[in-house]
PASEBA-1860 file (N, C-alpha, C; in nm, 3 decimals):
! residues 113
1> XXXXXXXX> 8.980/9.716/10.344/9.002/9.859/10.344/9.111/9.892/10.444 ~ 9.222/9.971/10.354/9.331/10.033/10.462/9.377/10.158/10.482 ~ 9.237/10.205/10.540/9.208/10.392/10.552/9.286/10.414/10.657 ~ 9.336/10.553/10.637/9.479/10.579/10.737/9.397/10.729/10.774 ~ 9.433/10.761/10.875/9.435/10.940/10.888/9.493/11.018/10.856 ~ 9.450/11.095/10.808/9.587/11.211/10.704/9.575/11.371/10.757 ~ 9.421/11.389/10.838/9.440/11.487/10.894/9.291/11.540/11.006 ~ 9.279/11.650/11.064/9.180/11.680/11.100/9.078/11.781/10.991
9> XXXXXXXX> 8.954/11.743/11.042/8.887/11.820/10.924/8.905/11.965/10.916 ~ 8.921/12.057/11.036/8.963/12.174/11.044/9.097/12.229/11.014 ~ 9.152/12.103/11.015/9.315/12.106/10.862/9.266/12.188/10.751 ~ 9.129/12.173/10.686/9.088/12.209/10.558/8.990/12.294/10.584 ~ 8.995/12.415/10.532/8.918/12.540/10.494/8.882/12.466/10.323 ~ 8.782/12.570/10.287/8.681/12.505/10.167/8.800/12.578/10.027 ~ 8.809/12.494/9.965/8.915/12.514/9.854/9.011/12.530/9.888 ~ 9.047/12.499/9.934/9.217/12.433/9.982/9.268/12.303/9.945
17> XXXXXXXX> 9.368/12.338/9.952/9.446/12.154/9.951/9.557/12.165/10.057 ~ 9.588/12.009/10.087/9.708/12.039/10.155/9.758/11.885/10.109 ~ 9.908/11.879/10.128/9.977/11.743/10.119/10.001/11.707/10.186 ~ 9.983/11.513/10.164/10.015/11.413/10.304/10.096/11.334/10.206 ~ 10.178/11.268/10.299/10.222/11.116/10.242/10.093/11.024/10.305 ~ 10.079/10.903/10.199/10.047/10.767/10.336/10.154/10.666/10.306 ~ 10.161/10.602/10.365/10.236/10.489/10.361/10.185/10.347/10.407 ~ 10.172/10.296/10.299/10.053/10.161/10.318/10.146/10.088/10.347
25> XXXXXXXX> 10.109/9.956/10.414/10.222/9.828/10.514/10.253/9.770/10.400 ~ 10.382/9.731/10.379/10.391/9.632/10.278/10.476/9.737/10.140 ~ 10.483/9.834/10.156/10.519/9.929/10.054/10.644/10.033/10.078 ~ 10.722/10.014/9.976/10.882/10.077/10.028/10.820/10.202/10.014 ~ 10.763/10.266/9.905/10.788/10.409/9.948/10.649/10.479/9.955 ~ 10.602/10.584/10.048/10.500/10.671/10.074/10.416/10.711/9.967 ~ 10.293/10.750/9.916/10.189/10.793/9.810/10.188/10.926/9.832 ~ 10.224/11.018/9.755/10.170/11.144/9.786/10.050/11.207/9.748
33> XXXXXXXX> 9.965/11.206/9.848/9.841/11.273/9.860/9.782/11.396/9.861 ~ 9.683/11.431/9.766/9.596/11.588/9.823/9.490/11.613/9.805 ~ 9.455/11.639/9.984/9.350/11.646/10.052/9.257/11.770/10.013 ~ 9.125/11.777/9.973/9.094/11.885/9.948/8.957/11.902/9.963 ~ 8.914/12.041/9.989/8.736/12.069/10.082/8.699/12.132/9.963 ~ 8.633/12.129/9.887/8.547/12.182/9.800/8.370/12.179/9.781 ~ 8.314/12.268/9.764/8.156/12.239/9.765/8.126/12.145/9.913 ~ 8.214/12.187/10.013/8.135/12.089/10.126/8.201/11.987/10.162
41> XXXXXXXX> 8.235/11.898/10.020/8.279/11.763/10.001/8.481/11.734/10.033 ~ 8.476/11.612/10.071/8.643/11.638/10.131/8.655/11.502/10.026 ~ 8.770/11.565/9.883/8.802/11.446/9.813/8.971/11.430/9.857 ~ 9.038/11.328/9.750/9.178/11.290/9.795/9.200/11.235/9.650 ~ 9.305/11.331/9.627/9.391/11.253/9.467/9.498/11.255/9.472 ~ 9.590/11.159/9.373/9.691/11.199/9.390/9.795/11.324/9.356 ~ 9.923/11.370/9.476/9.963/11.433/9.447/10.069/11.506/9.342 ~ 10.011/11.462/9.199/10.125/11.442/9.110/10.040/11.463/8.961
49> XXXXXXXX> 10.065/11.582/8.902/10.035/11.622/8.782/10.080/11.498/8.677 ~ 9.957/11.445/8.615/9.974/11.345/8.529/10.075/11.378/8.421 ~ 10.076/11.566/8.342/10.144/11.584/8.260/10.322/11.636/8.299 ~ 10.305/11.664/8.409/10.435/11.738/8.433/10.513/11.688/8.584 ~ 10.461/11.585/8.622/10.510/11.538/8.800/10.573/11.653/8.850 ~ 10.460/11.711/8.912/10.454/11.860/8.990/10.355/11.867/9.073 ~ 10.331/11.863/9.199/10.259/11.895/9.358/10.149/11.945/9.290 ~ 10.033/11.903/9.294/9.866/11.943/9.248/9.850/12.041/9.379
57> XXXXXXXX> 9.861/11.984/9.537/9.841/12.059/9.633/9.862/12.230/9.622 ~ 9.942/12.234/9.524/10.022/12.412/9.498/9.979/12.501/9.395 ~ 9.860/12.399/9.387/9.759/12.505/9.291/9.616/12.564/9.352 ~ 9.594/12.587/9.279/9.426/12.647/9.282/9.313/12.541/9.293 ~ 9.249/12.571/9.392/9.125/12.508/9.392/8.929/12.593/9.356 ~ 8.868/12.502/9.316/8.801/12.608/9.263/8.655/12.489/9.203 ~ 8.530/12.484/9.245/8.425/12.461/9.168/8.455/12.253/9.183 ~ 8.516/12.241/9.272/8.516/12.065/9.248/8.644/12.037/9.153
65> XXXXXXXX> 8.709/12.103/9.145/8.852/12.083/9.045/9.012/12.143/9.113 ~ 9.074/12.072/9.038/9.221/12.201/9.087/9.307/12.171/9.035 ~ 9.394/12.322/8.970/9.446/12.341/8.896/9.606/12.280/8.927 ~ 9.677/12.294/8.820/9.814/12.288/8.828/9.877/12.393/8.839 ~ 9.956/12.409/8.870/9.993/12.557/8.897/10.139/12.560/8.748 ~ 10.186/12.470/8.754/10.295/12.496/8.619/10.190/12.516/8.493 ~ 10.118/12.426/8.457/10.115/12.425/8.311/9.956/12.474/8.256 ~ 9.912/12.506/8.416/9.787/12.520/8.391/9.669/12.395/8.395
73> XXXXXXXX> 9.697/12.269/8.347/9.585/12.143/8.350/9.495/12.136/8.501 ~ 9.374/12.115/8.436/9.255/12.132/8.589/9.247/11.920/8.547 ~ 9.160/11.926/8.665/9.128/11.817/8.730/9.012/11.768/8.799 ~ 8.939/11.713/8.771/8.808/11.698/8.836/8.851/11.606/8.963 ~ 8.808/11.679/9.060/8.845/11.616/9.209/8.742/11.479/9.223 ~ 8.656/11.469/9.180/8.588/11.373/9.216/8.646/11.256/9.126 ~ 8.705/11.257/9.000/8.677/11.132/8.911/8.869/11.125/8.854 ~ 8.834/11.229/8.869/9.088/11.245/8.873/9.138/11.270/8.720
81> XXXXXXXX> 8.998/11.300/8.620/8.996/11.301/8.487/9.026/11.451/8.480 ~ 9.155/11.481/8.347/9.212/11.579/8.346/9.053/11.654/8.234 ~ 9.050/11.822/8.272/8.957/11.910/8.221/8.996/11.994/8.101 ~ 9.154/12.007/8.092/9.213/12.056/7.980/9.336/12.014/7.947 ~ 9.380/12.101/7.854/9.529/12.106/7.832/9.642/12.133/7.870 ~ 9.736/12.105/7.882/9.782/11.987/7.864/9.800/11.833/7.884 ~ 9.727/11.814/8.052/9.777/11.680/8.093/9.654/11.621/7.980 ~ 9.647/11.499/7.918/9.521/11.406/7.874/9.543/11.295/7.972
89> XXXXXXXX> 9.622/11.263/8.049/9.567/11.136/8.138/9.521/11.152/8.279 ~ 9.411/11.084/8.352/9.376/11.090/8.456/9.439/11.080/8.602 ~ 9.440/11.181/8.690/9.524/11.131/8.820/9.462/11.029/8.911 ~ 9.517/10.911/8.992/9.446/10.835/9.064/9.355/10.932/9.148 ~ 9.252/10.857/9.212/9.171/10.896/9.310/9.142/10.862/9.439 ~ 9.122/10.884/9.549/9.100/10.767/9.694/8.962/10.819/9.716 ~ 8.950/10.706/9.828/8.825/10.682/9.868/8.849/10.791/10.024 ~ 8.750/10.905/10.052/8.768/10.963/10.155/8.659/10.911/10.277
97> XXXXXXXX> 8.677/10.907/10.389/8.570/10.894/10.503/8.634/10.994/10.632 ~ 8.531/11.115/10.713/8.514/11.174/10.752/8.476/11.128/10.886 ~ 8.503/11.089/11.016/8.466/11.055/11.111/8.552/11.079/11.229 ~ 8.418/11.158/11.295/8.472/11.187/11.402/8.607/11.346/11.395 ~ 8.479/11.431/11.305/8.607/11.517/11.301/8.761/11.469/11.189 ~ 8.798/11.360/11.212/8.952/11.353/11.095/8.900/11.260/10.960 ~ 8.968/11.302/10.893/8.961/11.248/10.768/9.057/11.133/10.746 ~ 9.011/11.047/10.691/9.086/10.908/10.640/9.107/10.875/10.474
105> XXXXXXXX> 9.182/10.807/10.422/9.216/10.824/10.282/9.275/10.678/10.267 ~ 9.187/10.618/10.171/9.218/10.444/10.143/9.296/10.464/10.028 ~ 9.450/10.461/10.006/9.522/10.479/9.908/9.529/10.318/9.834 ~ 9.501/10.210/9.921/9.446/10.087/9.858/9.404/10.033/9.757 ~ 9.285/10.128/9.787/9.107/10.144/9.689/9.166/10.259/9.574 ~ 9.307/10.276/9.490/9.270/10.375/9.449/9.192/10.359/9.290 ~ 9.121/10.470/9.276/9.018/10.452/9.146/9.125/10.519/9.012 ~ 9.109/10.508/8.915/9.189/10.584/8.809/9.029/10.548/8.705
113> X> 8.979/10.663/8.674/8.868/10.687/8.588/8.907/10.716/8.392
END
């Protein structure tokens, strides 16, 4: 496991997102990440609309999902599986851990459901 810190937990108010890069060792260029507090829970997907490569962070969050802000496609934060139309393919997912106050994000481990 190569969990990095991406922010403090008080970075995130509940339905929010915000964007990080990480940059894993071994890798020319940075992952763009977004961090997000929903229902309690602090998930991490990636930052990149499966249908339109456009910042997920710059949408709406809402109920464990979040929207795109161009085309409209939601997203289930937990599993990265698109909820409507337009995107049909899934965005990766990371593994989040919470300690000590900051949040960490294994871009490693990522899941694609």
């Amino acid at each position: 496991m190569s969990r990095q810190r991406v922010c403090a937990l008080t970075d995130l108010a509940e339905d929010t997102a915000l964007a990080v890069e990480v940059t894993e060792p071994g890798e020319p260029e940075p992952t763009p990440v977004c961090v997000v507090r929903s229902g309690g829970k602090v998930y991490a997907i990636r930052d990149e609309c499966s249908h339109a490569d456009v910042a997920l962070s710059e949408g709406e969050v809402e109920d464990g999902k979040i929207e795109c802000w161009l085309h409209g496609s939601q997203f289930d934060l937990e599993s990265g599986k698109p909820l409507c139309l337009p995107a049909t393919d899934p965005v990766p997912t990371y593994p989040v851990t919470v300690e000590d106050g900051d949040v960490y994000v294994d871009v490693a481990a990522a899941s694609l459901k």
